[in-house]
N, C-alpha and C positions, 0 to 999 in steps of 0.2 A: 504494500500500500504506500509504504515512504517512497518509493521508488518511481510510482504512479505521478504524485504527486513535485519529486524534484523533478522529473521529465515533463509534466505540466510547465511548472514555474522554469524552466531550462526555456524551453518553446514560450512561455510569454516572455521573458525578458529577452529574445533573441527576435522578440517581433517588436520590442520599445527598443530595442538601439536601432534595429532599422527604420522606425519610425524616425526617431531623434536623430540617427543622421542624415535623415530623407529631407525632415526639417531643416538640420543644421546648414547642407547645402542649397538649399533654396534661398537661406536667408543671407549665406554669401553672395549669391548670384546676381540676389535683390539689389544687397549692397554694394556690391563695384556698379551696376547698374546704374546706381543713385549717384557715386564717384565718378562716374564716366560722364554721368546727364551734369554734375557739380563743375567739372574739369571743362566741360562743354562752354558753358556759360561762362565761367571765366575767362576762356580763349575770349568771346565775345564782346566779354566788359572788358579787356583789356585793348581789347583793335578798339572798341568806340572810345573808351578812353585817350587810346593813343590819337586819334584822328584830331577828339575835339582837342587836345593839347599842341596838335598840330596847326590846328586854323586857326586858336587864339596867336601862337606864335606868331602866323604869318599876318594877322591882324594888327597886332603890336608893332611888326616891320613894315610896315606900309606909310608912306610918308603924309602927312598930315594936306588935306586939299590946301594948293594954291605952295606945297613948298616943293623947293625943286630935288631931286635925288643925289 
């Protein structure tokens, strides 16, 4: 009967790690997902930001109407 029973609990616990790591990889998956969509958008904010730091600069260098270069 003990025997019945540790081959029971063998077999569920051999069905909760593979649960839990069914989980565990998913939620990595999720998460570089989430770092790659993060990473993304940073590439983006950093071009818009370079751009606008661009055209104030070139703004700044522009010479004031009516003076000469």
């Amino acid at each position: 009967m003990i025997q019945k029973i540790d081959a029971a609990d063998a077999a569920h616990f051999a069905e909760l790690r593979e649960k839990g790591k069914a989980q565990a990889d998913a939620l990595a998956k999720a998460r570089e997902k989430t770092l790659e969509k993060k990473r993304a958008n940073l590439r983006v904010a950093r071009a818009v930001q370079a751009n606008a730091a661009a055209r104030k600069k070139a703004k700044n260098q522009r010479p004031a109407p009516g003076e000469a270069r």
